[in-house]
Structures are given as C-alpha cells and as structure tokens.
C-alpha positions in Angstrom: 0.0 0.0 0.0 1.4 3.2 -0.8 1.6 5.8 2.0 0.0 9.4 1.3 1.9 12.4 0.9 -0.2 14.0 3.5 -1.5 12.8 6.1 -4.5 13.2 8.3 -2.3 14.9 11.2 -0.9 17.2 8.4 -4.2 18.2 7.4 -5.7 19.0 10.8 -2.5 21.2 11.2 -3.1 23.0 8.0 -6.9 23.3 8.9 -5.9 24.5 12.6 -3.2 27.2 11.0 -6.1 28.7 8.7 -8.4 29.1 11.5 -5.9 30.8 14.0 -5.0 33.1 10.7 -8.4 34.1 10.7 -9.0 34.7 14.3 -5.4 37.0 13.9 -6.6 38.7 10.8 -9.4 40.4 12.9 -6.7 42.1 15.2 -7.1 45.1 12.9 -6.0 48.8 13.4 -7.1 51.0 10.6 -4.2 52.9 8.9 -4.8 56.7 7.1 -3.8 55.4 3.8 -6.2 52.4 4.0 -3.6 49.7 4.5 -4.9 48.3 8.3 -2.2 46.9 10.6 -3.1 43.6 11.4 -1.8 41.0 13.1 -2.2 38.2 10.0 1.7 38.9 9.3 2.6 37.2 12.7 -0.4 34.3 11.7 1.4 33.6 8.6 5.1 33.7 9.5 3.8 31.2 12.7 2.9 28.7 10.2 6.0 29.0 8.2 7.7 28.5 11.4 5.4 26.1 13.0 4.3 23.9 9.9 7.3 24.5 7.6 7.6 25.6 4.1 4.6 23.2 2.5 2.4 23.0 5.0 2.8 26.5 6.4 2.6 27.5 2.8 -0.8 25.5 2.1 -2.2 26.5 5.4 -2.2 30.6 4.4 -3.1 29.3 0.7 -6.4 27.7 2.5 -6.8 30.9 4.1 -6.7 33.1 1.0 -9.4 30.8 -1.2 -11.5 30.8 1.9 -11.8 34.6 1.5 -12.0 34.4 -2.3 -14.9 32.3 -1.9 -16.4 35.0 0.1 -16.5 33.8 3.8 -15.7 36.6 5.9 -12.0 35.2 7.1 -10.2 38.6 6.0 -9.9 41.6 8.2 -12.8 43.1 9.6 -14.5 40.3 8.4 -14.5 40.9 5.0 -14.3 38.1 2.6 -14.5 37.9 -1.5 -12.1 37.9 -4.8 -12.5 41.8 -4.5 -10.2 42.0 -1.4 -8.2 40.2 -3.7 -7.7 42.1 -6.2 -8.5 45.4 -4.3 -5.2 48.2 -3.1 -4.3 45.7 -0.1 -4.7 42.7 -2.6 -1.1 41.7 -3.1 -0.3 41.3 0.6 -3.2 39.2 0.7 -1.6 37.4 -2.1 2.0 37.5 -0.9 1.2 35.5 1.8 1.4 31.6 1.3 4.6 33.2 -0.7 6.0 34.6 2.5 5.1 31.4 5.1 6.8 29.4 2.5 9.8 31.3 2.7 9.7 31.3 6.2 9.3 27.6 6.3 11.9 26.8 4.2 14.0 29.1 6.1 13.4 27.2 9.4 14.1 23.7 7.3 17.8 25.4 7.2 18.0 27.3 10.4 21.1 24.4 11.2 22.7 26.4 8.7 23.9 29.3 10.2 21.9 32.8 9.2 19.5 30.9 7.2 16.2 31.1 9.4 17.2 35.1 9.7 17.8 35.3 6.1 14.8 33.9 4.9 12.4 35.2 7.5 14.0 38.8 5.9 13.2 37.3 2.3 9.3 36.3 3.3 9.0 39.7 4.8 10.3 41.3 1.8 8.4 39.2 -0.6 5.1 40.7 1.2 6.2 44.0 0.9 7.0 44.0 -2.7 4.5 41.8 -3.8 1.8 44.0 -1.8 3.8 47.5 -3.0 3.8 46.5 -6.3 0.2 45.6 -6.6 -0.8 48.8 -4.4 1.1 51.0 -7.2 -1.3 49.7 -9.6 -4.5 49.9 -8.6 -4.7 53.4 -6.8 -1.9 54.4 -9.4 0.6 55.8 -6.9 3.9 56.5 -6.9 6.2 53.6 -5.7 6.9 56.2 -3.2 3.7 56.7 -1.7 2.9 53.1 -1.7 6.5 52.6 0.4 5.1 55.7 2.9 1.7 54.3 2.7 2.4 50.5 2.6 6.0 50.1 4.4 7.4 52.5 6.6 4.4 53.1 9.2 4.9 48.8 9.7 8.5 48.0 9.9 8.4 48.2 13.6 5.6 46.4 14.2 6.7 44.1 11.6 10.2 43.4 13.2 8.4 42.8 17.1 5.8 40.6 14.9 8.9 38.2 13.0 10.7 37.9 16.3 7.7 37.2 18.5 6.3 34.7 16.2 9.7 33.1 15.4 10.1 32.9 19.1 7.2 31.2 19.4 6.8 29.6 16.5 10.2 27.4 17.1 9.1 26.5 20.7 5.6 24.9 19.4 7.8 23.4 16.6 10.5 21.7 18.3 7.5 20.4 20.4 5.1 19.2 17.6 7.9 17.8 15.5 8.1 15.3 18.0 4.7 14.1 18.3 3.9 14.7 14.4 7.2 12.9 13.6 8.4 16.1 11.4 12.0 15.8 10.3 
C-alpha cells in the first residue's frame, strides 16, 4: 500500500493554522492610507515557522481561497475575490509566498543565518508583492505606496517576526516530535 503524501495529522494542522490566521486577521488597526495593521503577518510567519515551508505555505493558501470564496476570514471580516484584487490585494496574495519562505527558512535554520535570512526574504516578498500591486491599482507612486504601505509597519513588523519566530520554534520543536516532522 502506498503511504500518502499527506497525512490526516498534516491536514488538521493545515486546517488548525487557517483558522488561527483568521482569528489574527481580525486584530485590525485602521491605517490613514487604507492599509490596516493587522496582526495576519505574525499568523502567517507562525505557520511557516510552526508547519514549515509546505504545509505553512498551504495553510495561508487555504486561508486566502477561503476569502476568495467569500466567507468573511479577512480583516474586519471581510471576505470575496474583491479584497483580492482590491489596493491591499497583493499582501493578501503575498502571503502563502512569504510562510513558504519562512518555512523553508526554518528547514535550514542548522545552517547558520539561514532562518534570519529567509524570515528577511518572506518579509520582503510581502512587501514588494503588496507595493507593487498597491502602485497599480490606486496608481501611486512607488513612493507613496513605500510611505503608505511600508514604513508606518517596519516596527511592528520586526516585534511581529521575532515574536512569532520565538514562538513559533518552541511549538515546533515540540510538535515535531509528536507529528514525527523531520
């Protein structure tokens, strides 16, 4: 019989990683350029830390088609393609991106700088993905959408990365054990 390529603990993990992603995504502070801090950046660089770079990476991707299909997982409790493809769309979008980078990052973290390295890269990778994308629909500058988009969240963003990594590694090392993670 051949064994699956996920299994039923893997999936519950996924599931549970979605769901606490959506309970973060409703810690919400609106912003005066429309871009609301929230705390779904520390949700998904958890499950790239916790869950590695597949699973953590599927877990935010079940999170973003449960809000394209319209249930209200997003922040504020808004949910549909338009938040999508709306001016905060491509941080929406950047983020199975960025949990997988963050996952594969804590896959290397023996290698020394790597975790750091790659939870910088997954951060990034949000940023540009979600500057890029805010540039073209409300046709802004690049550097409005860096004042707007950026600079009011690099310090949360930094207390958010080490927080979650943190934390993140101490549920890891103790779920790798029970889940039989390598």
């Amino acid at each position: 019989m051949q064994q699956a390529k996920i299994s039923v603990q893997d999936i519950c993990c996924i599931a549970l990683m979605a769901a606490v992603t959506v309970v973060m995504a409703q810690i919400s502070i609106p912003m005066p350029m429309g871009v609301p801090m929230t705390m779904q950046t520390f949700a998904v660089t958890l499950a790239g830390v916790i869950l590695g770079s597949k699973r953590g990476g599927l877990s935010i991707l079940v999170y973003i088609l449960l809000g394209a299909i319209g249930l209200p997982v997003f922040a504020g409790f808004s949910g549909g393609i338009q938040n999508l493809v709306g001016p905060t769309g491509g941080f929406l979008i950047s983020f199975p991106i960025m949990a997988w980078l963050i996952g594969v990052g804590v896959e290397k973290r023996k290698q020394t700088g790597m975790f750091i390295l790659f939870l910088i890269l997954g951060t990034v990778a949000n940023y540009v993905i979600g500057v890029v994308m805010f540039c073209a629909i409300m046709h802004a500058s690049v550097t409005t959408a860096v004042a707007a988009c950026v600079i009011p969240f690099i310090p949360t963003a930094i207390i958010k990365a080490v927080v979650a990594a943190i934390l993140g590694l101490k549920i890891r090392d103790r779920l790798a054990v029970s889940m039989q993670w390598a």
